[in-house]
N, C-alpha and C positions, 0 to 999 in steps of 0.2 A: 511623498511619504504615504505610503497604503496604508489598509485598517490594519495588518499584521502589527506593522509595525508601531501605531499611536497606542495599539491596548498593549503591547510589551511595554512602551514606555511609562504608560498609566500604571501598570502591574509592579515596573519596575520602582515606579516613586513611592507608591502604596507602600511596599515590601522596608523602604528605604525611611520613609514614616515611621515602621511597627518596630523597624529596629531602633531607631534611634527613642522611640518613647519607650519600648520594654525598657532598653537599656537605663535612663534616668527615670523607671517606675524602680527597678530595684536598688540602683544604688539609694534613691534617698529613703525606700522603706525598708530597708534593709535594717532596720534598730530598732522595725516596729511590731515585726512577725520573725520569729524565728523558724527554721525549717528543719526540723527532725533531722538526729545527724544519722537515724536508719532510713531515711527518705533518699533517694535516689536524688544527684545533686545535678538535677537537668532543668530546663525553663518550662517544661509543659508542669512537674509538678510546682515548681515555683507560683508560676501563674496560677495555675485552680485553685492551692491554697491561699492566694492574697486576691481571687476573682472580687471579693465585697470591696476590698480597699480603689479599686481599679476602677472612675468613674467618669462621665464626657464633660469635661469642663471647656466648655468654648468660650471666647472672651467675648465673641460678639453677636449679637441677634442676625440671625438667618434669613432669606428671604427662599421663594421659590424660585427654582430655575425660570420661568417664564419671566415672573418680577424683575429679578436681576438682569436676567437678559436687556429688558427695556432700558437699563441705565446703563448697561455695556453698549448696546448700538448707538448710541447718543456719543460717548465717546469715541466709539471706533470709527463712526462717520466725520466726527471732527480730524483725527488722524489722518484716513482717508476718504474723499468722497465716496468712492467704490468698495470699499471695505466690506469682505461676506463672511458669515458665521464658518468656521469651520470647523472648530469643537468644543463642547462647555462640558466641563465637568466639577466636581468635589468630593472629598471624603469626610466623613462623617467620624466623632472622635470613638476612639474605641470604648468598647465596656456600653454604646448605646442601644439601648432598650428598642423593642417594636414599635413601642408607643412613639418611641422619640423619634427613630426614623421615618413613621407615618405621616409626619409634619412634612416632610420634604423640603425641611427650610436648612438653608447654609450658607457658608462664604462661598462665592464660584468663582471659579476662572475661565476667560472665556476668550478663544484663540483667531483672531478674523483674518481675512487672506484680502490681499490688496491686487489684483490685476494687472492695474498700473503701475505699482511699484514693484510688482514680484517680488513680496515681503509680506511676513506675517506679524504680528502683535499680538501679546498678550494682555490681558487687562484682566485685572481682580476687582471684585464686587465685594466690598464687605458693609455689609448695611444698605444703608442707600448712594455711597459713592463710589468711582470706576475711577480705576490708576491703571494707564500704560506701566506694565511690569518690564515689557522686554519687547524689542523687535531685532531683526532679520530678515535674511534675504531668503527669499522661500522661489519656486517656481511646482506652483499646482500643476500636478499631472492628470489626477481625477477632476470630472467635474464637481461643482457643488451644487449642492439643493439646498433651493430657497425656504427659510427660518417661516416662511408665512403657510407651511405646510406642515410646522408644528404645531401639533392639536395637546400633545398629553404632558401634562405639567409632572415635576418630580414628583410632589404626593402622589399622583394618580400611577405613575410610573413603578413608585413603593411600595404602594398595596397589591398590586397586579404581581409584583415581584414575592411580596411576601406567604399571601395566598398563593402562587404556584412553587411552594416550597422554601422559600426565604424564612420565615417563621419555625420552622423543623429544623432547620439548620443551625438556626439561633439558639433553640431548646436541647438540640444536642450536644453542638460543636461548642460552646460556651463562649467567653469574651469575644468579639469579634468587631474590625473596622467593615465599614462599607465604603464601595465609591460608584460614582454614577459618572457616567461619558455620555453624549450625546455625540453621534458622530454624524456630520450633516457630506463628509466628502463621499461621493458613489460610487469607491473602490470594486464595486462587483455589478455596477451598470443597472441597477436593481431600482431605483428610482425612489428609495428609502428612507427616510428621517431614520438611525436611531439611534434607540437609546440602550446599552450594556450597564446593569447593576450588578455586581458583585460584594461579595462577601469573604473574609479571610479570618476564619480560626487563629487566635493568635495562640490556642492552647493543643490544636493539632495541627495547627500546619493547613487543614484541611479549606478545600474551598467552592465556591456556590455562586453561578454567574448565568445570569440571562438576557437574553437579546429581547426588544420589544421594538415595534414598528411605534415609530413615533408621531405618527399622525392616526393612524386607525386603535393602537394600545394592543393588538395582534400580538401574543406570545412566539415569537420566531424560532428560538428553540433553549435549552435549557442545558448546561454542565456542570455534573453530571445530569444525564437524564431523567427527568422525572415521570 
């Protein structure tokens, strides 16, 4: 599986996220904000007018991507001895603030590839403990690059994100989810750690994504351009 293809599917779950939570933000607020019947009866004004009511309720204390990691390899070496990182990511709930993203703390998921068994596993981090969520039969094409080349933790990965335009996006585009991938497979032979943050307007549609070298924190490039 190339990097095309892991951030279409990350894009794809994000997307599949924002619908399923818009959809039970309005049915159950729907008794609690009324919407002008001269209001245009579409979700972008929906949303701006109930953006206050819209806020990140996580049920469980976050950690950093690095943090969790350390409790994800403990299990995915239990699974298998040979077990290698091959991507970690999470989303962040919608409607959260700068501040709140700057923390870089969350639940992760985190995908290991097994050699030996030519299978991947997933395992979720919520807090301090790691659940095999799923395995399968996988065969890596790219190689991987080793996790001990990761230098830049998600807060540091956020901020870097935010200051090169993350924060403008926020202040413009209005409510918005985030999600972060660290992608360790070397689909472009590039010898890379990284990391992709993104951003998704749930009030235009509109969106905000940057690549960052995940051992130096190197901005690699920016969509749109900044």
């Amino acid at each position: 599986m190339n990097r095309l293809e892991w951030i279409l599917g990350i894009i794809l779950v994000v997307l599949l996220l924002v619908v399923g939570v818009l959809s039970l933000t309005l049915w159950f607020r729907n008794d609690r904000t009324a919407v002008p019947n001269s209001a245009p009866a579409n979700s972008a004004t929906i949303i701006a007018q109930r953006a206050d009511d819209i806020a990140p309720t996580p049920e469980y204390d976050g950690r950093s991507a690095i943090v969790a990691y350390a409790t994800a390899q403990q299990a995915a070496l239990a699974w298998h001895s040979d077990a290698q990182l091959l991507l970690a990511q999470a989303t962040w709930p919608q409607g959260s603030t700068a501040d709140q993203l700057r923390q870089g703390e969350e639940s992760w998921g985190f995908t290991f590839y097994s050699p030996s068994a030519q299978s991947i596993g997933v395992f979720s981090v919520v807090e301090d403990t790691a659940m095999l969520v799923s395995e399968g039969e996988h065969e890596q094409a790219d190689p991987l690059l080793s996790a001990s080349g990761w230098n830049l933790d998600s807060q540091d990965a956020i901020e870097i994100f935010l200051a090169g335009g993350g924060s403008t996006f926020l202040a413009e585009q209005g409510v918005s989810t985030m999600t972060m991938a660290l992608l360790a497979s070397d689909a472009e032979a590039n010898g890379r750690l990284e990391w992709q943050v993104s951003l998704f307007s749930l009030q235009t549609g509109q969106a905000f994504t940057m690549r960052l070298d995940a051992t130096s924190g190197e901005v690699l490039e920016t969509n749109p351009p900044t």
